[in-house]
Structure formats: structure tokens, C-alpha cells
N, C-alpha and C positions, 0 to 999 in steps of 0.2 A: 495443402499445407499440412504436415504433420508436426506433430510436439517432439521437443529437443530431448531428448532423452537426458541433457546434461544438464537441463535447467536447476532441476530440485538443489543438485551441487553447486551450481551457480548463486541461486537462493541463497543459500544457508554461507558459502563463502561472503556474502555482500551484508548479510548481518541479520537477514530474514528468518526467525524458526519457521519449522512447520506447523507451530500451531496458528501464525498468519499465512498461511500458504495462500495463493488464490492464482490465476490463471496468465498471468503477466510480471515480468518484473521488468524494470527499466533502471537504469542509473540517470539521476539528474542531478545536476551540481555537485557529482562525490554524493548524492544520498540516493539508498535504493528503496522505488516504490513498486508496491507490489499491489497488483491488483487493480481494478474500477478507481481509484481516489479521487476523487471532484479537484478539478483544476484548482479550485479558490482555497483548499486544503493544502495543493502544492504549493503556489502563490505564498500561503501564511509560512510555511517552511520553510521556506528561501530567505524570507523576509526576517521571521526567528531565528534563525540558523542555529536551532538548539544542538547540543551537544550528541547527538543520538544516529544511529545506520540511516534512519528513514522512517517511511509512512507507510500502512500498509490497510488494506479492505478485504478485511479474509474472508474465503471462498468466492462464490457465486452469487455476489445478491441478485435477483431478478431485477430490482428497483432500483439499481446503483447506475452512475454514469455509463451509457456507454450498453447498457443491456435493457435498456425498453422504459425505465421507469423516467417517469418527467421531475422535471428539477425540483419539485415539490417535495416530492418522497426522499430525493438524496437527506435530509434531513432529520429521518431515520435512520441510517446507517453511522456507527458508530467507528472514523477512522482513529487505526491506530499508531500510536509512534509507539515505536520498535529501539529503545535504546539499546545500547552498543552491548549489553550484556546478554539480547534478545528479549528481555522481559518485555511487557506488554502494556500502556497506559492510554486510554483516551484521548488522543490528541486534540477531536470537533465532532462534532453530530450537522 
């Protein structure tokens, strides 16, 4: 498998900056997540249907969903919602 060269474009067309960048994005219900986000993160978004692009877990965490760390740890990673401006706030830890 190789990386889409067209993602980054993708990204940023869905409402993602770069400065949440991380190694996945997806669209779900009209909101794009990017990154590791812990299921129960998306779950609360759905659920909120706050006004904003999405949720996003930028970079690489080692400990995040999905990349080795057990559910414990997800609880330091700080996801974030990506409002429609791209600016950046805290959504859950």
C-alpha cells in the first residue's frame, strides 16, 4: 500500500489544517476525522453535532487507538475539534 499523494489536498479541502495533520482522514456523517480518534470521541460528535469540520488526533501518537497503546493511555491524548475556520480546541482527553 502506498500513501495518496492527494491526501494532504483532501485534508485541508474537508476542513483539516496541517497543523492537525496525522496519517488517516475519513469522512463520517459530513464530519472529517483525522487521525487515531477513540471511537467514544466520534460516538460524543455525532451525538453533539456541534457546528465544526470535525475531530482530529494530530500526528502519530504511539499510545493512541489503534497504534499499540491500551485503552488506558488513550486518556492522555488530547482530541481535537477542528472548527470550520480550522482553528483548533480541545474536544476530550
Amino acid at each position: 500500500m502506498t500513501d495518496d499523494p492527494a491526501r494532504p489536498e483532501f485534508r485541508l479541502s474537508v476542513g483539516i489544517p496541517d497543523s492537525a495533520a496525522s496519517c488517516h482522514t475519513a469522512i463520517v456523517d459530513g464530519y472529517a476525522i483525522e487521525g487515531h480518534v477513540p471511537a467514544e470521541a466520534i460516538r460524543r460528535l455525532l451525538a453533539d453535532r456541534p457546528g465544526a469540520a470535525g475531530l482530529a488526533l494530530p500526528g502519530m501518537p504511539s499510545d493512541s487507538p489503534g497504534m499499540g497503546g491500551d485503552q488506558a493511555s488513550w486518556s492522555n491524548q488530547p482530541v481535537m475539534l477542528v472548527d470550520r475556520d480550522g482553528s483548533l480546541g480541545v474536544f476530550t482527553y
